[in-house]
C-alpha positions in Angstrom: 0.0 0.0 0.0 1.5 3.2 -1.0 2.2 5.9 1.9 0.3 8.5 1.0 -2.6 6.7 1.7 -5.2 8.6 4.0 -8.5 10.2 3.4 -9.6 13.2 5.6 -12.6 15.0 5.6 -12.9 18.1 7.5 -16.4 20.2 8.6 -15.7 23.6 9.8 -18.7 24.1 11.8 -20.1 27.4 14.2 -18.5 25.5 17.5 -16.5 22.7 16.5 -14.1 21.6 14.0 -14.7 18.3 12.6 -11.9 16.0 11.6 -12.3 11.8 10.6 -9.6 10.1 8.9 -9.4 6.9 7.0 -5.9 5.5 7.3 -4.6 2.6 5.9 -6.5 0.0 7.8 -9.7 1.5 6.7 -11.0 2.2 9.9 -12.3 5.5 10.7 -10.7 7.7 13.5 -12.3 11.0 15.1 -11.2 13.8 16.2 -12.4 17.5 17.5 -10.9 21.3 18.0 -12.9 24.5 18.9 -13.6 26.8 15.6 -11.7 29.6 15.8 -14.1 32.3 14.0 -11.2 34.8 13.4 -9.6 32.3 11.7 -10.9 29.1 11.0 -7.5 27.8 9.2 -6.5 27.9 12.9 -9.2 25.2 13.9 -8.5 23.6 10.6 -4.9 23.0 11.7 -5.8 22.1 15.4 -7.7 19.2 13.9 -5.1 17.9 12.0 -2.6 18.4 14.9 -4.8 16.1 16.8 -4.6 13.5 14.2 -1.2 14.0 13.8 -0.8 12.8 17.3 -3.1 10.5 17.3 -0.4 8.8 14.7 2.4 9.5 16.3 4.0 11.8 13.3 4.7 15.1 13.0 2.4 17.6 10.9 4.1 17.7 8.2 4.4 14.0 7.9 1.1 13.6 8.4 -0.3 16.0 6.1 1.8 14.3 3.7 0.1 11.1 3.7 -3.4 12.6 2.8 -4.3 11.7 -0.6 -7.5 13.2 -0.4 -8.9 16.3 1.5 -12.6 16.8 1.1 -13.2 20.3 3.0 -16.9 22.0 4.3 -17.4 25.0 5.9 -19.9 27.3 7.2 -17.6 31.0 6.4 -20.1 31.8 3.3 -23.7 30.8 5.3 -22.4 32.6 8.3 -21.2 35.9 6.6 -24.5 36.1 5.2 -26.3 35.1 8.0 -24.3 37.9 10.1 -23.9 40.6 7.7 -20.6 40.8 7.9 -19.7 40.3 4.0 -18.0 42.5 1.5 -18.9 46.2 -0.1 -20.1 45.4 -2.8 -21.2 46.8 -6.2 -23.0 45.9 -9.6 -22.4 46.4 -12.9 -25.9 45.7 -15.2 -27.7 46.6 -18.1 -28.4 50.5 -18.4 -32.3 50.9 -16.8 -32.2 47.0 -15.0 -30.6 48.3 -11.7 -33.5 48.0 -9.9 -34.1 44.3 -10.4 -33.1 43.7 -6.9 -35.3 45.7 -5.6 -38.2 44.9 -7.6 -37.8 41.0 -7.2 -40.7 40.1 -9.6 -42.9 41.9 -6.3 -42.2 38.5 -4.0 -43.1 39.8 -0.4 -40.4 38.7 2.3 -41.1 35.0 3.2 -41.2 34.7 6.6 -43.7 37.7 6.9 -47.5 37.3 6.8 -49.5 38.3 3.7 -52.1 40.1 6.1 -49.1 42.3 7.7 -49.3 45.9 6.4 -46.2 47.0 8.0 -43.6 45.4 5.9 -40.3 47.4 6.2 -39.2 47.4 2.8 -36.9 44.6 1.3 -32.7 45.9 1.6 -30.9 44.4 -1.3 -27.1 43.4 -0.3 -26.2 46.3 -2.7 -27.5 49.7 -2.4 -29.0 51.6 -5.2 -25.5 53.6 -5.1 -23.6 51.0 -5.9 -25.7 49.1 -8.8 -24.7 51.0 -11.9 -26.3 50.7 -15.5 -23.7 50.2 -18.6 -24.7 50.5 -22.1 -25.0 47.0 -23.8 -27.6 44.9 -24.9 -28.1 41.5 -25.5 -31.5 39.7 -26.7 -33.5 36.3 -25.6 -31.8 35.3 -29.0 -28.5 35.6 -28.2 -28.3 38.0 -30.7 -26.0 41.5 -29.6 -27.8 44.4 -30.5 -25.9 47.5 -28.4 -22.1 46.1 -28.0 -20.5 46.7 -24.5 -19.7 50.4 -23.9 -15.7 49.7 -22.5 -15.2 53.1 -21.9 -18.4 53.5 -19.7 -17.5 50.5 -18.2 -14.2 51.1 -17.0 -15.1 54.8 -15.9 -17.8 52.8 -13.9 -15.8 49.9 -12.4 -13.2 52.7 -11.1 -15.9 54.8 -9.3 -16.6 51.6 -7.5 -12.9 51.5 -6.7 -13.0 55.0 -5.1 -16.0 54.2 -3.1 -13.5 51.3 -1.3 -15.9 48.3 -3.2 -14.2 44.5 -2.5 -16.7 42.8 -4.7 -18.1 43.2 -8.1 -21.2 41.2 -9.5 -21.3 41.6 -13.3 -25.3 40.8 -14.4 -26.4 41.4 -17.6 -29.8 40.6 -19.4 -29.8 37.6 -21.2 -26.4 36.8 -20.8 -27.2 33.0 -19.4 -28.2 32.8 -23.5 -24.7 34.9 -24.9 -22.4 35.8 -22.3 -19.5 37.4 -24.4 -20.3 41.2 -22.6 -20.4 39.9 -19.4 -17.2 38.1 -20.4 -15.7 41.1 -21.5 -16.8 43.3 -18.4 -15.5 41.0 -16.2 -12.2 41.1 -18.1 -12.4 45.0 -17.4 -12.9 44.9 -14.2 -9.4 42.9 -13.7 -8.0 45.5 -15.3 -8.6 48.2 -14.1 -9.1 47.2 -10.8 -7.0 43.9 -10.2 -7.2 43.3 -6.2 -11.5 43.5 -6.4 -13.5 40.0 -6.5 -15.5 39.9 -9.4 -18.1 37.1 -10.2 -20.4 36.9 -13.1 -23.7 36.0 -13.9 -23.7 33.6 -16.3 -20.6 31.6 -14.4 -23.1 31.4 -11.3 -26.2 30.6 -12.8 -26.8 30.1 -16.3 -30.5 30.4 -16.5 -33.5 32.5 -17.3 -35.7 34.4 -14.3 -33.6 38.0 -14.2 -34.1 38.8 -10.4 -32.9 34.6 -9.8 -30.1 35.1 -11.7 -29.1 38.4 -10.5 -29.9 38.0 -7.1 -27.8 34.4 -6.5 -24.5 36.5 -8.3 -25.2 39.4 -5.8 -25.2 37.0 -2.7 -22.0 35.2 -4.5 -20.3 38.7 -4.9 -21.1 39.3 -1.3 -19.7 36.2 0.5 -16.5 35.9 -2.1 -14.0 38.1 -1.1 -13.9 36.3 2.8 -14.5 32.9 0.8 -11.3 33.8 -1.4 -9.4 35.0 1.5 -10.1 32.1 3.7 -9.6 29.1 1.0 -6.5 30.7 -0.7 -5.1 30.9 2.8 -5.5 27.6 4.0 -4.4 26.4 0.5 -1.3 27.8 1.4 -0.9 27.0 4.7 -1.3 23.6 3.5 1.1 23.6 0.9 3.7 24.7 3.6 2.9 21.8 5.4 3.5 19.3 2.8 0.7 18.8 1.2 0.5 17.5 -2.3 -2.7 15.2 -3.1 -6.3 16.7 -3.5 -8.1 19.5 -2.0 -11.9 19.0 -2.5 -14.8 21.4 -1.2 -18.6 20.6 0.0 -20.9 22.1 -2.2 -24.7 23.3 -1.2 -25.8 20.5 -4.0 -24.6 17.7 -1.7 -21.4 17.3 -4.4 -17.5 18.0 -4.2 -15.5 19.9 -6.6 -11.8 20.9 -6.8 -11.3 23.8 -4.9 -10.0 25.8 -7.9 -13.4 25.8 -9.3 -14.6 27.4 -6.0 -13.3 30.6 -4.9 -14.6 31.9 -8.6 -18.1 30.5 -7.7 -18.5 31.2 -4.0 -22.4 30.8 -3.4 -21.8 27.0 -3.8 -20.5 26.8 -0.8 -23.2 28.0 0.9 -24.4 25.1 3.6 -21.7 23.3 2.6 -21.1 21.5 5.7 -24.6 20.7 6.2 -25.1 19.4 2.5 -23.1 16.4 3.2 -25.2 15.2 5.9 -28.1 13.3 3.7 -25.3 11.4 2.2 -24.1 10.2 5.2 -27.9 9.2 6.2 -28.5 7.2 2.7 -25.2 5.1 3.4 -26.1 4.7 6.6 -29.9 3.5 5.9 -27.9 1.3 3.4 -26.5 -1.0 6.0 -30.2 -0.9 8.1 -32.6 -1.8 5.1 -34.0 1.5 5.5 -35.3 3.9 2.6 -37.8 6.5 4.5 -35.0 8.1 6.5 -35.2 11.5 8.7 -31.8 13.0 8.9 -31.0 15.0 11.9 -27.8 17.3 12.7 -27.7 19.3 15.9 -23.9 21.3 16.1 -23.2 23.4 18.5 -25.1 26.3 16.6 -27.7 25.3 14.2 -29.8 22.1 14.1 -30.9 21.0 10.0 -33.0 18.1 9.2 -33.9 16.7 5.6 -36.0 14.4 4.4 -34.4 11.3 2.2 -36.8 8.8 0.6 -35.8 6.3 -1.9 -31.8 6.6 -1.3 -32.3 10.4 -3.1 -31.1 13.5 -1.8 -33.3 15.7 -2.6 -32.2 19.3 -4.1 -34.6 22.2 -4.5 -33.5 25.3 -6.3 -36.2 28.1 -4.3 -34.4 28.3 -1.7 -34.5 31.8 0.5 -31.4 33.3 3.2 -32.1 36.1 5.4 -34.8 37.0 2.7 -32.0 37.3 -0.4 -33.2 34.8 -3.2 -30.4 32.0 -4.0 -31.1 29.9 -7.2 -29.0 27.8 -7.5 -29.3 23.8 -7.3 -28.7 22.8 -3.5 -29.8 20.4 -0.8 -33.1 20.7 0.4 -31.9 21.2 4.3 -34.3 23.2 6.5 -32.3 24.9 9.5 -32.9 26.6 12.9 -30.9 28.0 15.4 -31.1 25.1 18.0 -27.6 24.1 18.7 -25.3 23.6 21.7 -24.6 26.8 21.8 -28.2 28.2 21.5 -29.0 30.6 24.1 -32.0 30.9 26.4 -33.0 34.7 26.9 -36.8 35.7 28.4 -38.5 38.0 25.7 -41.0 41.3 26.3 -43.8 39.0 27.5 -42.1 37.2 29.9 -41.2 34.2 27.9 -38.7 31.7 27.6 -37.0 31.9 24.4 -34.3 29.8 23.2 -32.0 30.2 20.5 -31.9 31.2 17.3 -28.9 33.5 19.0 -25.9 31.4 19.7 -22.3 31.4 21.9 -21.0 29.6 19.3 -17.1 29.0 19.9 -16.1 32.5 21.3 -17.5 33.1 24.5 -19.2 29.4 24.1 -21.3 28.2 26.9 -20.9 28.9 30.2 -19.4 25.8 31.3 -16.8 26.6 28.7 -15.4 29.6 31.0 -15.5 32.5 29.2 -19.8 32.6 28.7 -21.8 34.0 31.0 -25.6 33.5 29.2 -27.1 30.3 29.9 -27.2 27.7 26.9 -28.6 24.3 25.3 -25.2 22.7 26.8 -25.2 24.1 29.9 -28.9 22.4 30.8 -27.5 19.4 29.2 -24.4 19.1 32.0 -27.4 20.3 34.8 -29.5 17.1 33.7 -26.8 15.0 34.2 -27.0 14.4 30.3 -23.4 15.3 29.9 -20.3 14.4 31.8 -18.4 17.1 33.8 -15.7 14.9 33.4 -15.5 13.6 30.3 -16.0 16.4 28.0 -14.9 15.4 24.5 -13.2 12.0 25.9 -12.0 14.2 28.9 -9.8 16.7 26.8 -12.0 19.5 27.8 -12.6 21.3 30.8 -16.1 22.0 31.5 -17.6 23.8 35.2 -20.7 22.5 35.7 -21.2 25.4 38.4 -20.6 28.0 35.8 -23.7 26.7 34.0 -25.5 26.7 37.5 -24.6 30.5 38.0 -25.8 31.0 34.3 -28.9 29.5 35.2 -30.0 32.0 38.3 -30.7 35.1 36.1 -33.4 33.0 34.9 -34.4 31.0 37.6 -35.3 34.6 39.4 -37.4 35.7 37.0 -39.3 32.5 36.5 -39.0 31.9 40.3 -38.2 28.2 40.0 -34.8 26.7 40.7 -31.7 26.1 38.4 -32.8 22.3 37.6 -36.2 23.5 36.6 -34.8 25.8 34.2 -32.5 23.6 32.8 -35.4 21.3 31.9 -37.1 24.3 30.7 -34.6 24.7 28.6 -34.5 21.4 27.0 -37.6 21.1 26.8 -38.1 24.5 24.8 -35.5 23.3 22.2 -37.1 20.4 21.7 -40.1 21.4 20.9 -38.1 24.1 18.3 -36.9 21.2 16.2 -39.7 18.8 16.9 -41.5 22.0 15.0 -38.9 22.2 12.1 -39.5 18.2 11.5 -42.6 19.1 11.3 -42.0 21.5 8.3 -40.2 19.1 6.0 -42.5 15.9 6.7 -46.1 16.7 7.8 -46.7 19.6 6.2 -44.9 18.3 2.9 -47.5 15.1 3.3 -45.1 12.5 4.7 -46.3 10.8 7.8 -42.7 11.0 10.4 -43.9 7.9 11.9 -42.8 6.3 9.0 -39.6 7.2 8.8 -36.2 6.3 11.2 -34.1 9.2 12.0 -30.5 8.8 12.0 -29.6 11.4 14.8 -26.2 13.1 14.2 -24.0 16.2 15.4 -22.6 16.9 18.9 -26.4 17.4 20.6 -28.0 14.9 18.5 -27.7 12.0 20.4 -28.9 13.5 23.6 -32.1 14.9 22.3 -33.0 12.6 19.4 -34.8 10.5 21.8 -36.7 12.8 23.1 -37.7 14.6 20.0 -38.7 11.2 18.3 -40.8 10.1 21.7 -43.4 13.5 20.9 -43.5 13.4 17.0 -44.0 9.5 17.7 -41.0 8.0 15.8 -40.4 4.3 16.0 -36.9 4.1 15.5 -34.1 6.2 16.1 -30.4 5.4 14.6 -26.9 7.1 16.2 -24.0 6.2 14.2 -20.8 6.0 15.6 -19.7 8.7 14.2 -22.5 10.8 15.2 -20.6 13.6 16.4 -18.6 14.2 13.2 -21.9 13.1 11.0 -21.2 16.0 7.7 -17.8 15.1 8.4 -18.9 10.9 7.3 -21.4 12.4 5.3 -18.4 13.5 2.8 -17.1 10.2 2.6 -20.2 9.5 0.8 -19.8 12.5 -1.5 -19.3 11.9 -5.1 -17.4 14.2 -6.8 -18.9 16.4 -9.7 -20.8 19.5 -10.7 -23.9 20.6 -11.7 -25.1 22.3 -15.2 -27.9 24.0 -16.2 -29.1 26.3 -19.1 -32.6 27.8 -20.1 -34.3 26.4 -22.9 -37.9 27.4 -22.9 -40.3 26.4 -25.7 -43.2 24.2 -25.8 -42.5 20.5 -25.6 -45.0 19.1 -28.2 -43.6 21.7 -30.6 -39.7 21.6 -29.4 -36.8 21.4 -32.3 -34.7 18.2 -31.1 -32.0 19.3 -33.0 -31.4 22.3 -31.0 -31.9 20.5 -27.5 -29.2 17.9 -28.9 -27.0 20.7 -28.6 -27.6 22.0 -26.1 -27.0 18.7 -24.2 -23.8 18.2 -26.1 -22.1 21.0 -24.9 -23.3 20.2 -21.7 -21.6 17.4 -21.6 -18.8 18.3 -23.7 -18.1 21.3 -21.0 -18.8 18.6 -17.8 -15.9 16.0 -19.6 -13.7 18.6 -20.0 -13.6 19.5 -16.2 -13.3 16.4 -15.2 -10.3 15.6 -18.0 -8.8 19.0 -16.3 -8.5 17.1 -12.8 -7.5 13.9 -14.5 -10.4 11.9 -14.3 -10.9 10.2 -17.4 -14.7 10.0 -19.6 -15.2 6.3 -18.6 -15.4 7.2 -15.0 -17.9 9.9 -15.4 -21.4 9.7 -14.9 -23.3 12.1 -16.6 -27.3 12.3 -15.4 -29.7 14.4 -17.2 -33.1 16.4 -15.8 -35.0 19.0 -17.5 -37.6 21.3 -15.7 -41.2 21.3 -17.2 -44.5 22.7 -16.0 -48.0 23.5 -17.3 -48.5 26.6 -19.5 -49.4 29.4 -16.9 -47.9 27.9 -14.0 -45.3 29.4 -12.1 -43.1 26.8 -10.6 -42.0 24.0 -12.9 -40.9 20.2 -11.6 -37.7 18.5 -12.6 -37.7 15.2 -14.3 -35.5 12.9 -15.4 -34.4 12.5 -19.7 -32.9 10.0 -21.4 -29.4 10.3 -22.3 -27.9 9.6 -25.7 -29.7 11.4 -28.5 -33.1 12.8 -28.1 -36.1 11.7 -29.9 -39.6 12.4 -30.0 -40.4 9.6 -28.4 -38.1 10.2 -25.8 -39.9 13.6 -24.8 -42.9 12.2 -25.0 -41.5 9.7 -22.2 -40.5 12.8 -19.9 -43.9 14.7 -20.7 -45.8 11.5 -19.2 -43.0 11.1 -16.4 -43.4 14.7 -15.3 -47.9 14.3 -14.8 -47.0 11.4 -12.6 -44.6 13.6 -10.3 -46.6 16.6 -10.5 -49.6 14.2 -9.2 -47.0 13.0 -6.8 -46.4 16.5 -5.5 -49.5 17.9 -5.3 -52.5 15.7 -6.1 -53.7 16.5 -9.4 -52.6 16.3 -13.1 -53.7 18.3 -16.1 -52.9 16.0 -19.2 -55.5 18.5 -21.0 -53.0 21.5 -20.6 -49.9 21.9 -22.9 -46.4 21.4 -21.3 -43.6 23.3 -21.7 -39.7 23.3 -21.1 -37.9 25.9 -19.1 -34.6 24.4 -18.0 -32.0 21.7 -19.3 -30.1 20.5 -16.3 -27.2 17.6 -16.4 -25.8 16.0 -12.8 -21.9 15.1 -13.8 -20.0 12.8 -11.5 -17.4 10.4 -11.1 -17.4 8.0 -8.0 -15.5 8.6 -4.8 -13.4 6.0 -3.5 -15.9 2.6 -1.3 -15.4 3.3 2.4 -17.4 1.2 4.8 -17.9 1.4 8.8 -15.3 -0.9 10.6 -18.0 -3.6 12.9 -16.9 -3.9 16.5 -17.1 -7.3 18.9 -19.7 -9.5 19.8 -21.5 -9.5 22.9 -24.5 -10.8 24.9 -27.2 -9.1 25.4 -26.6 -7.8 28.8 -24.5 -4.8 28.7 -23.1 -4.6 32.4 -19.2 -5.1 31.2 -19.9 -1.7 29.8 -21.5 -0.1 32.8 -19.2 2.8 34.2 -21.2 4.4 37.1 -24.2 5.2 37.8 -25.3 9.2 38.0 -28.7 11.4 38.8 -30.4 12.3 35.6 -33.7 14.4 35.1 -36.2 12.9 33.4 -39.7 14.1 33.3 -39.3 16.4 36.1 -38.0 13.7 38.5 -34.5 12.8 39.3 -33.7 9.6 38.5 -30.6 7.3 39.4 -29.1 6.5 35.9 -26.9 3.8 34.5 -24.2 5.5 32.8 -22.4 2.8 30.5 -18.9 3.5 28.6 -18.7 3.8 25.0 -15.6 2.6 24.7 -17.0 -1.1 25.8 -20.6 -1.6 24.4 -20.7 -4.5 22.0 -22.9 -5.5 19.3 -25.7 -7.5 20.3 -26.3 -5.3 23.8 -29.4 -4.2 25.1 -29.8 -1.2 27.0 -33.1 0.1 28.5 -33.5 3.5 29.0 -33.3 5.6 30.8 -29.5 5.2 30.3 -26.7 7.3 29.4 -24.2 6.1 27.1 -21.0 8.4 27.2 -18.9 8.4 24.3 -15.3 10.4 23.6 -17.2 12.9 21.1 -20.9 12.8 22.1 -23.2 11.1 24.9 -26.3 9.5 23.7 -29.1 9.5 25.9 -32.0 6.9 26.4 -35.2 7.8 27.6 -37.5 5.9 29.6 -39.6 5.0 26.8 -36.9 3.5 24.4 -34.6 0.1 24.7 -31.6 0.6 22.9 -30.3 -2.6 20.7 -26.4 -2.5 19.3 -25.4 -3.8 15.6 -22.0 -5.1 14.3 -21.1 -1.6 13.6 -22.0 -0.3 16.9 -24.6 2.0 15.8 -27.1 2.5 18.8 -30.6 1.5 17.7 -33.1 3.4 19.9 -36.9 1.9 19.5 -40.0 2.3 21.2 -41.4 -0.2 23.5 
């Protein structure tokens, strides 16, 4: 076996920084730093420190053993999320400026229809900074007013003077022809070299003009600390000897060289979280299990998606902080109910918790530099966590920290720190319980149906308790629960998506033309790949095409026949796309004409088999394992609770809760009403009596 052999994958998350390694052996080995948000090549480096020890080599030996480096990281999610992204201007066709702030009239989505005081939407670039060029480009593709260069330059150096970072270059029609944005952008290097600049037709090649411009603006916003942050680490990497692959999570639940990247920031947008459905499908693999509920509580955000049928499933109307993001990407729902999440008592005298969060830096209060009380510190009051075995005992944690953290609270409410510790728990329970909600009932899928594979630090201890009041039968914690996007990458394959409009009535379409179009879809997708080294036998190319009725306003993707198109053929995907939109949402209308809005094409090549390494065989009776027994709150009573050692559980044990199972990254929790079965690969099978 050659030396350069390993495969790490790293998730960069609001808390914690996720490392798991695949060495030689194939077995998978964990390991965890604290983020550091001013840096997070700092907590990047920390993790593979650890693992560097862990070893027994050096970091520079170490790192140069990785073959491959699979990468997410929540930088882009969170500077939007924050506001803390680039100045940023636009450069657009002369009277279109305003596109942003028109947005095709869509009302902000988290405010009620029946609310007359809307404050007005806030584009991420102000009027000032949005300025109109002369050029013009038609639905045909035909050029009809060439790109003013002069104006163009004069306008890119303005922006320069008002201290811009970030330029988005959106023109009309340029997803159809886009030699002047092309020719802007080249402008824009020129005359200002050191500004980020990020095109429309490069971000998303489609029709919809507020979509299009919209996901570039957001992509132009993020970039510059994107940029900053992955040509950094690149480097720091390179200085520590590393030579194989750098890969990064994309929000479409695939990897891509990290070249590709830092020109198309928006994709990495959730691109920690993205991985985590992967993870789930491999997972329900190994169990028999298609209808799967996958869970991720961090330390700052908890996201949950919906898998059926091994499919991740991708939607492209996705909304951030009320800014419009087009693009293809995993259909996660998030909240903020993590570790980290805070409990604060609003105007009418109500316990609130979350969606703020310590995050890292303070961090809980147990952590020692945190003084608001937090998800974790209710956790160590209940007894749920260890106060001495914090992350396998590496970290420090004061469990009398989270006691004083509690009394602010306990005063107002006038019951004692236990109480609202459990208050606590139980409120951010009930948060996610209500985002499950969301994505399965309201979406028509009955959760009772489903098993959730719980992952993330806090997943474990709550899982259990959130599947006990939607009524879940089974609940699933991996082993490797705690770094679950982390696994989840493992499952990645590596590839890219394409897209580009091509509307036109399908009983009337010219097959010739969408033969091209498809060819140079493909021909574009093989060339990528031939770039990296990855030859056209290896790739997998997959193609979808978006179709709705005549007068409708959202269309459905379907899935086309590859090799060349015939009538028959569309006819096939015409048929295929009344059964899904019957699927969807009750009804068909084979009376009404369909029509074609987008050609889409899913390229990848495979990554590399990885399976989960099985652990002993034991009896059913778990007391080997038992560690020591501790009080626990359940249900408002305190309750004298077997505490059993991670380290020592075997396949085949059977633990009835309520139990406590501490392991070195995570502690997962049984309740009262759930017996806990082990498998050969140690993952801890929680199902209702």
């Amino acid at each position: 076996m050659s030396r350069k052999s390993k495969r790490v994958c790293v998730d960069v998350g609001g808390t914690f920084t996720d490392c798991l390694v695949m060495d030689e052996t194939g077995f998978l080995q964990k390991f965890k730093a604290s983020t550091t948000p001013s840096d997070p090549s700092q907590g990047f480096m920390d993790a593979m420190r650890k693992a560097a020890r862990f070893y027994k080599l050096s970091e520079k030996e170490f790192i140069g053993q990785i073959e491959v480096l699979v990468h997410g990281t929540t930088l882009a999610t969170n500077t939007l999320l924050t506001g803390r992204g680039a100045k940023t201007g636009m450069l657009t066709t002369k009277n279109f400026r305003d596109i942003l702030e028109i947005r095709r009239a869509i009302k902000p989505v988290n405010v009620s229809l029946y609310n007359m005081f809307i404050p007005p939407n806030r584009p991420l670039i102000p009027r000032c900074r949005r300025l109109g060029i002369d050029e013009r480009t038609l639905y045909t593709g035909e050029i009809t007013t060439p790109l003013d260069e002069r104006e163009t330059a004069g306008a890119v150096g303005a922006l320069k003077d008002q201290g811009v970072e970030s330029i988005a270059v959106c023109f009309l029609h340029s997803y159809i022809n886009p030699a002047n944005e092309r020719r802007a952008a080249a402008i824009c290097n020129e005359v200002a070299p050191d500004i980020f600049v990020t095109t429309s037709h490069e971000t998303l090649p489609v029709w919809r003009e507020f979509e299009r411009f919209n996901t570039t603006a957001v992509g132009a916003y993020v970039g510059p600390r994107v940029a900053r942050y992955l040509t950094s680490l690149e480097g720091v990497l390179k200085d520590s000897g590393f030579t194989g692959t750098f890969l990064m999570m994309l929000a479409n639940g695939l990897v891509q060289d990290i070249r590709e990247c830092i020109h198309r920031p928006v994709f990495l947008l959730h691109s920690g979280p993205a991985a985590a459905p992967s993870g789930a499908i491999h997972l329900g693999r190994s169990l028999g299990e298609e209808a799967l509920l996958s869970v991720d509580m961090g330390g700052t955000s908890f996201d949950v998606c919906m898998v059926n049928r091994g499919e991740v499933p991708t939607t492209t109307e996705h909304w951030d902080c009320d800014q419009r993001i087009a693009i293809k990407m995993v259909d996660i729902a998030s909240i903020g109910a993590g570790g980290g999440s805070m409990a604060k008592m609003d105007t009418l005298g109500l316990l609130r918790v979350g969606p703020e969060s310590a995050g890292a830096d303070p961090g809980p209060a147990c952590y020692g530099r945190g003084t608001d009380a937090t998800v974790t510190d209710a956790n160590l009051l209940l007894g749920y966590v260890p106060a001495d075995y914090f992350l396998g005992g590496e970290m420090k944690v004061d469990i009398e920290a989270s006691r004083r953290s509690m009394r602010p609270l306990a005063e107002r409410l006038e019951i004692g720190e236990s109480d609202v510790a459990e208050a606590i728990f139980r409120t951010v329970n009930a948060n996610m319980a209500d985002k499950i909600t969301e994505v399965s009932t309201k979406r028509g899928h009955d959760v009772r149906d489903c098993v959730m594979i719980a992952g993330g630090g806090g997943g474990p201890i709550h899982a259990g308790f959130i599947a006990e009041s939607l009524g879940i039968r089974k609940v699933v914690v991996p082993p490797v629960a705690a770094l679950y996007s982390a696994f989840g990458m493992f499952a990645m394959d590596i590839g890219q998506d394409y897209a580009r409009s091509y509307v036109g009535r399908a009983a009337d379409i010219d097959l010739d033309s969408l033969n091209v179009v498809y060819d140079q879809l493909e021909a574009e997708a093989l060339a990528s790949f031939k770039r990296h080294g990855v030859s056209a036998k290896k790739v997998s190319l997959k193609r979808s095409i978006d179709m709705r009725y005549v007068g409708q306003f959202h269309e459905v993707e379907i899935d086309m026949a590859g090799g060349r198109l015939t009538a028959k053929k569309v006819e096939a995907a015409v048929a295929a796309f009344g059964r899904k939109h019957e699927e969807l949402f009750t009804f068909k209308m084979p009376w009404k004409p369909v029509e074609i809005l987008t050609l889409r094409l899913k390229a990848t090549t495979a990554n590399a088999p990885f399976a989960l390494p099985s652990v002993g065989k034991g009896g059913k009776d778990p007391k080997a394992a038992l560690k020591r027994r501790r009080t626990c709150r359940f249900k408002g009573r305190d309750v004298d609770t077997p505490v059993y050692d991670g380290e020592k559980v075997l396949a085949g044990n059977v633990i009835h809760g309520p139990a406590v199972i501490e392991e070195t990254t995570t502690t997962v929790v049984i309740p009262e009403a759930f017996v806990c079965s082990v498998d050969k690969f140690k993952n801890y099978i929680l199902t209702r009596r």
